[in-house]
N, C-alpha and C positions, 0 to 999 in steps of 0.2 A: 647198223652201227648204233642209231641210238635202241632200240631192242636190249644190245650188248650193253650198254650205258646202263641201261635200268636193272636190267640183273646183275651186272656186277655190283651197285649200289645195293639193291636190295641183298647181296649174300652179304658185302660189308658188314651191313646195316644188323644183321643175325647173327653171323657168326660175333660182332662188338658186342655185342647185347648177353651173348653166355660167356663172352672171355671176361667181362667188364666185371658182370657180374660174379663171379666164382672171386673175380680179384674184390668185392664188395667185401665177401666172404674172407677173404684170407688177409685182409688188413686187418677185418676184425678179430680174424684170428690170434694174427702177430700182435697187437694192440696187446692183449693179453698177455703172451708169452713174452715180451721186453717186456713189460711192468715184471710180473713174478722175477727174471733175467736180472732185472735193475735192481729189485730188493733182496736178492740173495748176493747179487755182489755191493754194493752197495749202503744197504741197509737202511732205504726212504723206498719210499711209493714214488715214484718219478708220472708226473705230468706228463699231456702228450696234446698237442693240439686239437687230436677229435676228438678229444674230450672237452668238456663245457669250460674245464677250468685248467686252460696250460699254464698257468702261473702262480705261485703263492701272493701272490699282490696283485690280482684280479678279485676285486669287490663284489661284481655283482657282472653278468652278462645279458643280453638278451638280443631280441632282433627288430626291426620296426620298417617303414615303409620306404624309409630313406637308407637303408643296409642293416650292418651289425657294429654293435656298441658294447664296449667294454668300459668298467669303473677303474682305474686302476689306482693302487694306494703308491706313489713313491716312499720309498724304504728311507730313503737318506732326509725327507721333509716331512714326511708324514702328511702331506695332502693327494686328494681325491682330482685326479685326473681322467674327464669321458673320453676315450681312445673312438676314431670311426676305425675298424679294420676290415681285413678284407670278410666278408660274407664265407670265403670259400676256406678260410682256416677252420672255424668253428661252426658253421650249419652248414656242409657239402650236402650237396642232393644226391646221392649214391643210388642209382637205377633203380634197387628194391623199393629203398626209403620214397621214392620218388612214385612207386607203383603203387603203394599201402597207401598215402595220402592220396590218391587219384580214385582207391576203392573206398577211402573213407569218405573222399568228397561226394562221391556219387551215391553212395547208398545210406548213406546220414545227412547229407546236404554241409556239413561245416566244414570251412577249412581249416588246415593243421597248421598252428600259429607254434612257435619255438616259446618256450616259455621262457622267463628270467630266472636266471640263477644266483640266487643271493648268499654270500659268504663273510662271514666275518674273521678277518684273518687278525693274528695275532700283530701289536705295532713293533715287539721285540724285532729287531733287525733278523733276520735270518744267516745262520753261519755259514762261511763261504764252502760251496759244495768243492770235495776234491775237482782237482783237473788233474789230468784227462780222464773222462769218463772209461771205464771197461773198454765200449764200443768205438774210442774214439782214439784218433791215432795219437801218440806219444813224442813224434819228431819233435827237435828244436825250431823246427821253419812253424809245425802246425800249430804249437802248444808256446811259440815264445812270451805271449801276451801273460800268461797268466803267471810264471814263474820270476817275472820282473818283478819292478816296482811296481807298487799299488797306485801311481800316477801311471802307469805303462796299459792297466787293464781299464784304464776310466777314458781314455782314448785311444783313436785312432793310429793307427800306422801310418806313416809318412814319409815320401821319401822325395828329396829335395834335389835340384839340382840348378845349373844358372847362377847369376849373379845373388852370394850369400850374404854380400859383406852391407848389405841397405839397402836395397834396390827400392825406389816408392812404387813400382808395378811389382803383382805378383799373378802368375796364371795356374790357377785352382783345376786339378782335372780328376772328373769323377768319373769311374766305370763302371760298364753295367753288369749285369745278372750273367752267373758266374765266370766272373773274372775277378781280378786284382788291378794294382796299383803297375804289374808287367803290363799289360795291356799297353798300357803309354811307354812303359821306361824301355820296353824292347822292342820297339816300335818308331815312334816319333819323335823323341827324346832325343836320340842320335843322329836325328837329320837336321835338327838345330845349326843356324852361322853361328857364328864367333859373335856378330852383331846382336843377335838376337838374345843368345846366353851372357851379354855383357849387359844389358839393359833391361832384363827380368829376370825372377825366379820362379823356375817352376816346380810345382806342390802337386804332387800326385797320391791320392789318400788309398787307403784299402778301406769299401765301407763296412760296416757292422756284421760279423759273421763273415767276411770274407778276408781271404790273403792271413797276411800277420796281427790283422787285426782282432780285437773281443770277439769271444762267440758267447758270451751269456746265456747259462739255459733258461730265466726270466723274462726275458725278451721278447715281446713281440716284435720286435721289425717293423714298427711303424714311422711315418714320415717324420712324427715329432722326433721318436727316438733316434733316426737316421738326423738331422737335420742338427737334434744338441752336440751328436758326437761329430759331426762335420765343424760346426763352429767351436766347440772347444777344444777342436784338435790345431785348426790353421789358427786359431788365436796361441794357441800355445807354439806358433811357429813366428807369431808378429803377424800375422794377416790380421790388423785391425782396422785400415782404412780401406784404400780403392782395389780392387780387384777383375781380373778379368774370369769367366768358369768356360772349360772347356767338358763338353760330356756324353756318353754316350749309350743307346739305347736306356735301361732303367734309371743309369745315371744322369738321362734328361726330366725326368720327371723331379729327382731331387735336385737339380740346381733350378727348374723354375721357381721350386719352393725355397729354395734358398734365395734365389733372385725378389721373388716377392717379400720375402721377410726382412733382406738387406736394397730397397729399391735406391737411396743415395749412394753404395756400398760398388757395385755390383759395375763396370765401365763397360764388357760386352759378354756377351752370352752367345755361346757357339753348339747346336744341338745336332749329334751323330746321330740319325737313326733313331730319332725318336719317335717312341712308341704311336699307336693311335690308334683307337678301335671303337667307330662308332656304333651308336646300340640304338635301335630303332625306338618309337616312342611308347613311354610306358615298361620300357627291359629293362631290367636291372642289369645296371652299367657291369660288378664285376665280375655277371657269371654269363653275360654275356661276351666280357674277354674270355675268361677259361671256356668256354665252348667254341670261340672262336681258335683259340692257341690249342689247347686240347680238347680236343672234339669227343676224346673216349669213341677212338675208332682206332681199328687194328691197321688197315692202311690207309693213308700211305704210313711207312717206316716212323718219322718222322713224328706223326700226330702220333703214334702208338707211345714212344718215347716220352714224348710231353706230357701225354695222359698220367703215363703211370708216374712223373715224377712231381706233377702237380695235385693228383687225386690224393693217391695214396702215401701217406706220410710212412708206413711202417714199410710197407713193399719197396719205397723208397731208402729207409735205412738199414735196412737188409742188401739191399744195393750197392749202398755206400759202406758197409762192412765188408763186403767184399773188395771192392774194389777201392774206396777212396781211402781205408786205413789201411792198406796193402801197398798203397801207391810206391813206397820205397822199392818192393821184391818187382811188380809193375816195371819202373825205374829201370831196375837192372835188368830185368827179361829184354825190355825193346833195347838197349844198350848192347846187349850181351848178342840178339838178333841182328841190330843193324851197325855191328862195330862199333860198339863207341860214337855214332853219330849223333 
């Protein structure tokens, strides 16, 4: 048995290692062909995460001992903001990339340091790009944020329910990675007494990129960015005093940061399934989650799935043009298959 252990790992281990790789290859490939795709319909050069600079309001980037650092210029103030983000948006270690520095460290002795990339972007504001993109679905659920009001796309989605009318409790609930503000409202929402819904309201957000919410293609997704559009959303609901956060999985990370930033604010704090992943001493913390969550292994099922949606950004929205701006004709197929259920 264990025999059978070691060579079924060791075929894993091969066969991951030429599927991984070709998919190396064909990220870079697609990387390509959506940029050309993007500027013929579109008429910009459209950014992309593995590229150094997914932002026009990214100053300068680089990498250091402690992760990866971004400059970023805000549009609306015109100051310089260091972003920490993740490592694995902008320097992935891609098997190849990973072998070339292993032959350079060996037969030159230096290691391969990521260089800083400095840009001076214009302060003119930039004009708001159409919505929806070619590649991106057109629904009124997908797309309602940006045909609002110009308060509608600067926050969050929100959907309220509970005592409206003053309640001094309000219970803030944040969901995690991909989900929505459903998570709660068709779920736990409903199982609410009569007592409970008289004596609070409850605030169930879509974060940034997700649900009804903004998906900015400027954005990185970072805690600051998740955290302003969190508080400027329930403050625009009256969430200014005491609060309770209920949240779960990624959604725990942002309400400790929320918790920390509001410590007088903040009465209890409830964590579903919050993440954790410790990195032994010396490993960088975020690529030792992504190797723990995706391993860039073909099996199990599972790890194969997370690899490809976490590695590769282009193979990933080739994906998602399939299937997630299709999701209406989707819709009706399983409807159409399972009657109307």
């Amino acid at each position: 048995m264990k025999l059978l252990t070691i060579a079924g790992n060791a075929i894993n281990t091969a066969v991951s290692v030429i599927v991984f790789s070709f998919l190396d290859l064909l990220d870079a490939f697609l990387c390509i062909i959506y940029k050309l795709v993007d500027f013929a319909v579109d008429w910009e050069w459209k950014s992309c995460y593995c590229s150094f600079s997914s932002s026009g309001n990214i100053v300068a980037t680089g990498c250091s001992s402690n992760g990866s650092n971004v400059l970023l210029l805000c549009a609306s103030t015109n100051r310089l903001h260091l972003e920490s983000i993740s490592g694995t948006l902008h320097f992935r270690p891609y098997l190849l990339s990973e072998f070339a520095a292993f032959i350079s460290q060996k037969y030159t002795g230096r290691h391969h340091r990521t260089p800083a990339i400095l840009e001076i972007p214009s302060l003119k504001p930039k004009p708001r790009a159409a919505v929806p993109r070619w590649s991106d679905c057109d629904c009124r659920t997908c797309n309602q944020w940006s045909t609002g009001r110009e308060s509608e796309s600067r926050s969050l989605y929100v959907h309220t329910e509970g005592n409206l009318e003053g309640t001094e409790e309000d219970v803030v609930f944040i969901h995690g990675f991909i989900s929505s503000s459903s998570f709660w409202t068709e779920t736990v929402f409903g199982e609410f007494s009569e007592a409970a819904r008289s004596r609070y309201r409850f605030l169930a957000v879509d974060l940034l990129g997700f649900g009804r919410s903004p998906k900015p293609e400027e954005s990185l997704y970072t805690i600051r960015e998740h955290l302003e559009m969190i508080e400027r959303s329930i403050n625009q609901h009256g969430v200014r005093r005491r609060f309770h956060i209920v949240a779960h999985s990624l959604g725990s990370v942002l309400a400790l940061a929320l918790a920390a930033s509001h410590p007088d604010s903040v009465l209890s704090l409830t964590l579903l399934a919050p993440p954790y992943f410790p990195a032994r001493e010396g490993e960088e913390g975020e690529l030792a989650v992504m190797r723990r969550v995706a391993p860039r292994k073909v099996w199990p099922p599972m790890a194969f799935a997370a690899s490809m949606a976490c590695w590769y950004e282009h193979v990933s929205r080739t994906i998602c043009l399939l299937i997630c701006r299709q999701h209406r004709l989707w819709d009706f197929i399983f409807r159409l298959l399972t009657l109307n259920r």
